[in-house]
C-alpha positions as CSV (number, residue, x, y, z in Angstrom):
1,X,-49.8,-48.3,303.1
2,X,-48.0,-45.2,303.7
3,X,-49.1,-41.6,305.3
4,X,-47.2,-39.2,302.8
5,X,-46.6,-35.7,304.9
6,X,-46.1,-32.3,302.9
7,X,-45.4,-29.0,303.7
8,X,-45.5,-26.4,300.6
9,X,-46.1,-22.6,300.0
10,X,-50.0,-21.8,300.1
11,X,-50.6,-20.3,296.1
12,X,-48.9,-24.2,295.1
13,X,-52.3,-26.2,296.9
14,X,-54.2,-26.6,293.8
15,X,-51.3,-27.3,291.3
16,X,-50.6,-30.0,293.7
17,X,-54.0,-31.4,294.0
18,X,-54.5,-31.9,290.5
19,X,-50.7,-33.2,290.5
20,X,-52.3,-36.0,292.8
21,X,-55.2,-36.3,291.6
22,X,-53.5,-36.8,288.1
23,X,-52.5,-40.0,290.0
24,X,-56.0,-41.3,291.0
25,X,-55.3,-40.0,294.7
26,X,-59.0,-38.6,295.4
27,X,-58.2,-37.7,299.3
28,X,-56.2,-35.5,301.2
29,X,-55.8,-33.8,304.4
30,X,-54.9,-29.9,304.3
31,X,-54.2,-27.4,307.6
32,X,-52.9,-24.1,307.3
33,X,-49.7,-24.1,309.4
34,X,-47.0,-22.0,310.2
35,X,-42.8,-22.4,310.7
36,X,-39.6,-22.2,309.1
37,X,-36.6,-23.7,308.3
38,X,-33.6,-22.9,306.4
39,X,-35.9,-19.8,305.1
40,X,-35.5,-18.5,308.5
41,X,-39.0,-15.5,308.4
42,X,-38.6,-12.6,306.7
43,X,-38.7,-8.5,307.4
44,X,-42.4,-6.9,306.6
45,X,-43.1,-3.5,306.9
46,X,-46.8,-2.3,308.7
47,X,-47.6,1.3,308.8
48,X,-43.9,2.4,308.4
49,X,-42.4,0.3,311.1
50,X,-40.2,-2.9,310.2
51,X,-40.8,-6.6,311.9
52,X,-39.5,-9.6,312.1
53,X,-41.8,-12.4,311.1
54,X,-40.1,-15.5,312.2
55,X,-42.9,-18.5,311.4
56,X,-44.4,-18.0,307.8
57,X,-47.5,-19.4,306.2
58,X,-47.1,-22.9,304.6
59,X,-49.8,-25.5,304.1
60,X,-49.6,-29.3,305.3
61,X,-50.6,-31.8,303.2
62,X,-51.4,-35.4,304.5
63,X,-52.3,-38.4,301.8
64,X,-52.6,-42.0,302.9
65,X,-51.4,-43.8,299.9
66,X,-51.0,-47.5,298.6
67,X,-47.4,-48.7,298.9
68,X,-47.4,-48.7,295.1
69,X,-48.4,-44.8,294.8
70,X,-45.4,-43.7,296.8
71,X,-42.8,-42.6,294.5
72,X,-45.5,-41.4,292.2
73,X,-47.2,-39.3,294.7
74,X,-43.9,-37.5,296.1
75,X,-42.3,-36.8,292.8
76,X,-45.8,-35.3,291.9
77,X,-46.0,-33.3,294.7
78,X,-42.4,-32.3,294.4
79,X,-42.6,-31.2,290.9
80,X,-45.5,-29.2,291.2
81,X,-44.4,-27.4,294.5
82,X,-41.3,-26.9,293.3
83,X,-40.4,-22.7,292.7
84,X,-36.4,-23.3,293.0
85,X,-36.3,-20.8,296.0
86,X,-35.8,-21.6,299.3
87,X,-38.9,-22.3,301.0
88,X,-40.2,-24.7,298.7
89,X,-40.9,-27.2,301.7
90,X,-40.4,-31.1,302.5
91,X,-42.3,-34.5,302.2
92,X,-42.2,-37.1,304.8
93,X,-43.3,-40.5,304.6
94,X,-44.3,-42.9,307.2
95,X,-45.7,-46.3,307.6
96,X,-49.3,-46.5,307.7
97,X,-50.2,-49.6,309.7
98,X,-54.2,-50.0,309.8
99,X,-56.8,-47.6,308.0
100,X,-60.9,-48.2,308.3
101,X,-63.5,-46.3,306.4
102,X,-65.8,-45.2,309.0
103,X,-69.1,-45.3,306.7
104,X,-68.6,-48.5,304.9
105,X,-65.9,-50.6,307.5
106,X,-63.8,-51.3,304.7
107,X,-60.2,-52.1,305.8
108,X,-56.5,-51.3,304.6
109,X,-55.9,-50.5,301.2
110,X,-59.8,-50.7,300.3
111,X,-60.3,-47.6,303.0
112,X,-58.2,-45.6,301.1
């Protein structure tokens, strides 16, 4: 099992859902976070004065995924997050090693 990590602009959430879902992924994890990268902020104007804005909105996406669904799931997520600007956003993936469905007790892959 793997814990697949996104971080994407906020208006691509639901083309990325049904990316997933596309898939048979039915969970996920989203928190509204803030940061930057390569993108750096960005000037706004509010009532005529100029400010920097150095952490921007993005959206984190977590998905615990079979080891088969890996590949799938990121260029899913890639393609439909993708806006060929900067700010786009990254996946990370890392090793899962136990997950339990509180309700049920299932184990591993069936607790996904």
């Amino acid at each position: 099992m793997k814990l697949i990590m996104a971080i994407i602009k906020p208006f691509k959430l639901d083309e990325v859902r049904e990316a997933l879902g596309q898939l048979g992924i039915q969970g996920l994890t989203v928190s509204e976070v803030k940061g930057f990268g390569r993108q750096k902020g960005q000037t706004e104007i509010y009532r005529g004065a100029e400010y920097q804005v150095n952490f921007l909105p993005k959206v984190k996406l977590e998905i615990a995924v079979r080891d088969d669904l890996v590949d799938r799931a990121m260029e899913a997520i890639s393609a439909a997050a993708c806006t060929d600007k900067i700010g786009d956003g990254k996946i990370f993936v890392y090793g899962l090693e136990h997950a339990v469905r509180i309700r049920t007790g299932e184990t591993g892959n069936d607790a996904l």
